[in-house]
C-alpha positions in Angstrom: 0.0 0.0 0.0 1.5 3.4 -1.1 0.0 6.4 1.7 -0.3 8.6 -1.1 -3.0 6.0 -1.8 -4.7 6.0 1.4 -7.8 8.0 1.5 -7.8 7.6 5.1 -5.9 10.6 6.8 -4.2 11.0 10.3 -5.7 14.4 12.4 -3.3 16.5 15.0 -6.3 16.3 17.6 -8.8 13.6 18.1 -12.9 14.4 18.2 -13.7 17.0 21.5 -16.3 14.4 22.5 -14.0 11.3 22.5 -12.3 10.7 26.6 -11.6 7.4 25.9 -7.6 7.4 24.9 -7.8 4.0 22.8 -10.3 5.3 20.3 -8.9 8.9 20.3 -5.7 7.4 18.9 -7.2 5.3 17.0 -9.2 7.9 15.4 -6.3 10.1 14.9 -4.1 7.8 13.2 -6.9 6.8 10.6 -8.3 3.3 11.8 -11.3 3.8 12.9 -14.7 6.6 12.7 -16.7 7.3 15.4 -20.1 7.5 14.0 -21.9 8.1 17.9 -21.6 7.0 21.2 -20.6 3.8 21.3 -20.3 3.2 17.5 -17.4 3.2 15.2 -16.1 2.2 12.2 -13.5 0.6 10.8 -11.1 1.9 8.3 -9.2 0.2 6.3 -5.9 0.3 8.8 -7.9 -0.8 11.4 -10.2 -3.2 9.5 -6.6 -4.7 8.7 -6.0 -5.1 12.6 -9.3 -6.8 13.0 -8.7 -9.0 10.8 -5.3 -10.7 11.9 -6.9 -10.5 15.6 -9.5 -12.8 14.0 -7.4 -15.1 12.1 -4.8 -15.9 15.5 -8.5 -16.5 17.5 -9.5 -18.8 14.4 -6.6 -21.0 14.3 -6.5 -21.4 18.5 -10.4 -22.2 17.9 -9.9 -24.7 14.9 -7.0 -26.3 17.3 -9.2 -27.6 20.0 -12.2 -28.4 17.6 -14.2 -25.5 16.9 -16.5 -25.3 14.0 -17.1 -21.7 12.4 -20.3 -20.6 11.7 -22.2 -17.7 11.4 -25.9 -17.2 13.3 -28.4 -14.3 12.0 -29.0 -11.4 14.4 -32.3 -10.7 14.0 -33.3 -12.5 16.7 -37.2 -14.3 17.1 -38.5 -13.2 21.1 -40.4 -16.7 21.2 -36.8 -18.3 21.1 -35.7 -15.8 24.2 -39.0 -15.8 25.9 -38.8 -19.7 26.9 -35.5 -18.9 29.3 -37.2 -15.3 30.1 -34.5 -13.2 28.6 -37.0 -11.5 26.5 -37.8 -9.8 29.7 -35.9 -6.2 29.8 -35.8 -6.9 33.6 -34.1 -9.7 33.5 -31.8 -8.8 30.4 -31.7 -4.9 30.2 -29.5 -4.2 26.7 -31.8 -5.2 24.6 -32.5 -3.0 20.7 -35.7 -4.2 20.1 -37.3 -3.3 16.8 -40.8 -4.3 14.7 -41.4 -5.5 11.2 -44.2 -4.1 8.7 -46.9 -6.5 10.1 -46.0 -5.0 13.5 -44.1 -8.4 14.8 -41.2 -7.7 17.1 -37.7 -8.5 16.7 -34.9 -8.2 18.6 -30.8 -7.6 17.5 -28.5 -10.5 19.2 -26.9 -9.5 22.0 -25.5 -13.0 22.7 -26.6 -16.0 21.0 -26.8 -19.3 23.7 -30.7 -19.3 22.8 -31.0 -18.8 18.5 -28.1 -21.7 18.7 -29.3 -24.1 21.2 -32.9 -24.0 19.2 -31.0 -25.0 16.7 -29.1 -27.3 17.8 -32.8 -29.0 18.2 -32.3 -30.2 14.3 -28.8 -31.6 15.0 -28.5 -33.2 18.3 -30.1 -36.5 19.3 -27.7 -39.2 20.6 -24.7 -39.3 22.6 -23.1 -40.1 18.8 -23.9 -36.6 18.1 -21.9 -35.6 21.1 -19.1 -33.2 21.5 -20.1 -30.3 19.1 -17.7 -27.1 19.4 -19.3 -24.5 17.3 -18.0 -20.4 17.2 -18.6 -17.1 15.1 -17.7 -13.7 15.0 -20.5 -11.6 15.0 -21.7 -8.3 15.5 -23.5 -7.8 18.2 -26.0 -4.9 19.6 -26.2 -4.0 23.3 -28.1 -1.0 24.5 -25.7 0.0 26.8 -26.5 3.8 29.7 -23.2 4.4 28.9 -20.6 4.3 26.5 -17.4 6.3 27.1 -14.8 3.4 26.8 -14.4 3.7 23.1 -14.1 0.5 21.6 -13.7 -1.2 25.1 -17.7 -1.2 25.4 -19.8 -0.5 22.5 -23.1 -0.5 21.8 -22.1 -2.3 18.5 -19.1 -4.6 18.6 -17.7 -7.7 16.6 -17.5 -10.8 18.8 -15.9 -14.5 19.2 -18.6 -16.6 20.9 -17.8 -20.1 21.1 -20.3 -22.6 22.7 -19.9 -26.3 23.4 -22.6 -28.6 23.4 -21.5 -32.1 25.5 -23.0 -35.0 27.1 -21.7 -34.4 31.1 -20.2 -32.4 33.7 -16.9 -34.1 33.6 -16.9 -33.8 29.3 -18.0 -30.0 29.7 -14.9 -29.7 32.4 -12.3 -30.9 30.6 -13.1 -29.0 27.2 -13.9 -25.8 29.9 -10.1 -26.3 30.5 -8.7 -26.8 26.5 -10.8 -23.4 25.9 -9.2 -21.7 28.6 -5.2 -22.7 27.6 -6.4 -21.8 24.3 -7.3 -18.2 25.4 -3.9 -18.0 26.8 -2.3 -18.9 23.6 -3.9 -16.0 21.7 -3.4 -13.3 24.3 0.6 -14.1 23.9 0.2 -14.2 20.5 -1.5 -10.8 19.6 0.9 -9.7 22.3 -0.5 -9.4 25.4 0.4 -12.3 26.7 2.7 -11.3 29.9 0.2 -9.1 31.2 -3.3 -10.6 31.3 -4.2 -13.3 33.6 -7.3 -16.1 34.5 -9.5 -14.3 37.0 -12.2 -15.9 38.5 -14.9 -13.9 38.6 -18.9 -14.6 39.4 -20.5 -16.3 36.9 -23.7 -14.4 36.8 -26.9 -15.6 35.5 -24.9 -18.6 34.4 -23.2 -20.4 37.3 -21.6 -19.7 40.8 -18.3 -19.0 39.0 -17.1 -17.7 35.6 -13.0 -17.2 34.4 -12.3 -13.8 33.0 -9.1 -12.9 31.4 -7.7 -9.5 32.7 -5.2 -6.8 31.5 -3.3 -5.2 33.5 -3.2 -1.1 32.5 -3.9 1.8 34.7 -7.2 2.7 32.5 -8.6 -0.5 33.3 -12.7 -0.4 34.3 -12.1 -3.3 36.7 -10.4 -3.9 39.9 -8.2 -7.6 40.4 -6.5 -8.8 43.0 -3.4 -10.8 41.5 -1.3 -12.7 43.1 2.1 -13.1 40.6 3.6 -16.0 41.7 0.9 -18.1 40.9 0.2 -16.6 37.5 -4.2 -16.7 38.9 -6.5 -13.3 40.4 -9.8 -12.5 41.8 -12.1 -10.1 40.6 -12.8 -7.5 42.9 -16.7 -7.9 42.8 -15.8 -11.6 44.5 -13.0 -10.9 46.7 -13.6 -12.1 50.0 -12.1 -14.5 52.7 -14.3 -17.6 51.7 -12.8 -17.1 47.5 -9.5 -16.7 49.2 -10.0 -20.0 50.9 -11.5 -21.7 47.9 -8.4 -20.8 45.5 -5.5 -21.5 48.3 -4.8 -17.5 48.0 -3.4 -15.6 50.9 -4.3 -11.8 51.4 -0.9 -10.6 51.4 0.2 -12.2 48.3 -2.3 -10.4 46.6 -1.6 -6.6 44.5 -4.7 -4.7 44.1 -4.5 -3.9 40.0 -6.4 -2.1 37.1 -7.5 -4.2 34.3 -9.6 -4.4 31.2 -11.5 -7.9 30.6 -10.5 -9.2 27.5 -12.5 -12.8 27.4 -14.2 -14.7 29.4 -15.6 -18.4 30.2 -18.7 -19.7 31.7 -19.9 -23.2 32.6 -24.1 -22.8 31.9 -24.9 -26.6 32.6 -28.2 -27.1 31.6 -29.9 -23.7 31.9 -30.6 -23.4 28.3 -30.8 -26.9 27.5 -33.9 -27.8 29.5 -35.8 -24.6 29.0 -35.2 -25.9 25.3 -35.9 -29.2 25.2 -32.4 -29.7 23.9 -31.6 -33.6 24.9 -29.7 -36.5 23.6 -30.3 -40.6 23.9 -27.4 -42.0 26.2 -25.8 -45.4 26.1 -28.7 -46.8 27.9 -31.7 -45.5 26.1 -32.4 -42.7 28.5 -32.4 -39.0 27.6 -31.1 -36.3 29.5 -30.2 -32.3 28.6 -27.3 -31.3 26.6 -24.7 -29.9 28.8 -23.4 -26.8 27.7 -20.7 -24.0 28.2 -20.0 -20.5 26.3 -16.8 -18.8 25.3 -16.1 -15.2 24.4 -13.9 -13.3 23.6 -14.6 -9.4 22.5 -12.3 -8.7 19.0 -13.0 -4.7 19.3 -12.8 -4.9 22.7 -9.2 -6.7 22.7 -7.9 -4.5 19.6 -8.7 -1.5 22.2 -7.1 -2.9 25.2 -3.7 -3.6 22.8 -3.6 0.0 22.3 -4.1 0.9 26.0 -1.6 -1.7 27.1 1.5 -0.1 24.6 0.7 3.0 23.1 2.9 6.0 24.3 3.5 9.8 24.0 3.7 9.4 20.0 1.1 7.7 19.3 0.0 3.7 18.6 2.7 0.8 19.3 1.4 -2.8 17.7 2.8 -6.1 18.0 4.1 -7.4 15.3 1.2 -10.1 14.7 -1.4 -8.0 14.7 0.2 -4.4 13.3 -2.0 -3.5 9.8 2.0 -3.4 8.2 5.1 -4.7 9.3 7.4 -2.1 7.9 6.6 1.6 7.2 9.0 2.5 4.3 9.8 6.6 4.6 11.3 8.1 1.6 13.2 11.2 2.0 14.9 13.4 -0.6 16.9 11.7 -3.3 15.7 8.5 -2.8 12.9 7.7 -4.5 14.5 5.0 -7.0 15.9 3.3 -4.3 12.8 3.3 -2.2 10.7 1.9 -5.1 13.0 -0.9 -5.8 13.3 -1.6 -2.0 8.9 -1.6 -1.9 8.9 -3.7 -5.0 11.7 -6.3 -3.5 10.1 -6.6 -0.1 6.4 -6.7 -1.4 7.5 -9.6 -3.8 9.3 -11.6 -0.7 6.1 -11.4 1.2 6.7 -8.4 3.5 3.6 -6.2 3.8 4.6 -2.5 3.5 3.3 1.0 3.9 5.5 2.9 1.6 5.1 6.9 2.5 5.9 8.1 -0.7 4.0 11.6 -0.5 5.6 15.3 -0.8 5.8 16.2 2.6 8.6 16.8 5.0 10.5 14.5 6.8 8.8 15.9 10.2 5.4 15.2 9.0 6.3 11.9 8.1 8.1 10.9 11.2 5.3 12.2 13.4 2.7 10.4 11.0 4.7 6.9 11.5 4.6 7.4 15.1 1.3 7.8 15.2 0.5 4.7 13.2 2.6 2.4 15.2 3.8 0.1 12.5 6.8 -2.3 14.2 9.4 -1.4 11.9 10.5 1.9 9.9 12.4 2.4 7.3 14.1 5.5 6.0 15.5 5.9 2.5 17.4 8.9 2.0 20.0 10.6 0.0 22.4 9.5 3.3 21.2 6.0 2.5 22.0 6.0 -0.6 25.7 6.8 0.0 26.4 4.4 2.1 24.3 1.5 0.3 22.2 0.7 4.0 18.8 1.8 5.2 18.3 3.2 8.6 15.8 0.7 10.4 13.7 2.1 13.7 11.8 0.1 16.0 9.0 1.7 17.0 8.6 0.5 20.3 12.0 0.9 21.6 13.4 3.6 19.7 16.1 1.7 18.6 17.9 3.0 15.2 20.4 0.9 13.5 22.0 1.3 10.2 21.5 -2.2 8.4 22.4 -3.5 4.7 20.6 -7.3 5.4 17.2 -6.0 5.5 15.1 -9.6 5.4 17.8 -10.6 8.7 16.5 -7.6 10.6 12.3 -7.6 9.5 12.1 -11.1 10.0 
């Protein structure tokens, strides 16, 4: 991609109604639109982003089973009214909507009720047993408030994974591959060393639920973390008996900041009965589907990268997930050498940004701060003497003066 290209532009100042530093960055540097409260969207830098976020979630899914699919989110109340989250009382984030004829509808929040109703046509004997199904969809919540950015939106692109088994025990053990999986994605997209299993209450669902926490100071959530053992407890079930449960000691624990980026629940039967959703066992008898879900916020996760590394200057990717790995700057007097540097990296599978617009080197420097890309390199007439490229990291600083290019990207 050459910038001149780019119809997406980078601004000085983000919008005067924005407080939430992940989307004003983000907004600034091109990646994303804020459309209202709560609602963005995505350019194509950040649509880029998105997308390799989804692809390292896909592959972890795929690994322990998973099936993609994608579910409809126009959502049928009869469906919801047979577990009574129809009810705005009992779920309160509902858009609700009518058709012509005056029939409501409703736009998915979560989907544990359209898929276990369909799971109705699928589903009859233990020999139908494991199924591991996820999507990512969009999903609509009528949040009070949305001031979080892309952290909590009222419209938001989603993992939900849900499992469909035959016991406790089956659920358990596939409740623990999910989990190791979730930890395998958060080190890959980076994030890895600073997020953690929480247990947190389960809700509507179950007693218990595991959350995955961030630590950063903008965090909406409290944690209490103990380090050594790699586990923390959310702070809305912190108490003496939790302490017991886990083996945790009060003065292990550091009180921290976090953002949830995914979380687990065991639901047992709570959808499957309401739903008539059972199999034929071994033995002739049926008995409910037991059942867990899986989710994992994509938005949600893309902001809590940029609040975990951005800085001063602007955005700071990882390498897996950054929209380019190498922002090529071309100075004066270099513009041969930068094309045929573009062209030769581009052909050896090395996706590039090549700033090749009339500007001055300040503007461009400030610009490829901003957009955090991992690597940049600057072409110049100085480069050109002395047959090398000046290679910056973007997260350390770091400048060196390289001639093996493909050594130092890789």
């Amino acid at each position: 991609m050459k910038q001149s290209q780019l119809f997406c532009k980078t601004r000085r100042e983000g919008p005067k109604d924005e407080v939430a530093r992940n989307a004003e960055l983000l907004i600034r540097a091109g990646y994303i639109h804020k459309e209202m409260a709560g609602v963005y969207s995505f350019l194509p830098l950040g649509l880029r982003v998105i997308e390799k976020i989804k692809q390292i979630v896909r592959e972890e899914m795929n690994a322990i089973g998973g099936e993609e699919l994608h579910l409809a989110t126009l959502q049928d109340p009869e469906v919801w009214a047979k577990t009574d989250r129809w009810n705005d009382s009992v779920v309160d984030v509902w858009f609700k909507t009518k058709l012509k004829n005056d029939s409501e509808l409703g736009l998915a929040p979560t989907h544990e009720e359209p898929l276990t109703s369909m799971m109705l046509n699928h589903i009859h004997s233990y020999k139908d047993l494991p199924v591991y199904v996820y999507q990512f969809q969009t999903k609509f919540r009528n949040e009070l408030r949305s001031r979080s950015g892309i952290l909590r939106g009222r419209e938001f692109l989603m993992k939900d994974l849900y499992s469909f088994t035959t016991s406790q025990e089956e659920l358990d053990k596939f409740y623990e591959k999910a989990a190791g999986a979730y930890e395998k994605i958060f080190k890959r997209v980076g994030i890895g060393d600073v997020t953690y299993r929480t247990l947190a209450s389960g809700g509507m669902f179950s007693k218990w639920s595991d959350e995955f926490q961030t630590i950063t100071k903008t965090g909406e959530d409290t944690i209490y973390l103990d380090e050594k053992k790699g586990i923390a407890v959310n702070g809305d079930v912190y108490g003496p008996q939790t302490l017991d449960e886990l083996g945790l000691k009060e003065k292990d624990l550091q009180k921290k900041k976090a953002i949830e980026v995914g979380n687990i629940f065991k639901l047992g039967t709570k959808y499957s009965q309401p739903l008539g959703l059972v199999y034929q066992d071994t033995d002739g008898t049926k008995k409910p589907v037991v059942m867990g879900s899986y989710g994992i916020g994509i938005t949600r996760l893309m902001g809590a990268i940029v609040e975990v590394f951005a800085d001063s200057k602007g955005l700071v990717w990882p390498k897996e997930i950054a929209p380019f790995q190498v922002h090529l700057i071309l100075l004066e007097k270099g513009k041969s050498n930068a094309d045929k540097l573009y062209k030769e990296l581009t052909e050896n599978g090395i996706e590039v940004l090549y700033d090749d617009r009339d500007l001055r080197a300040g503007e461009k420097f400030a610009d490829s701060d901003l957009l955090g890309i991992p690597a940049r390199i600057i072409v110049s007439e100085k480069s050109n003497e002395k047959a090398g490229f000046e290679v910056v990291d973007r997260r350390t600083g770091r400048m060196a003066f390289v001639t093996d290019l493909k050594k130092e990207i890789k």
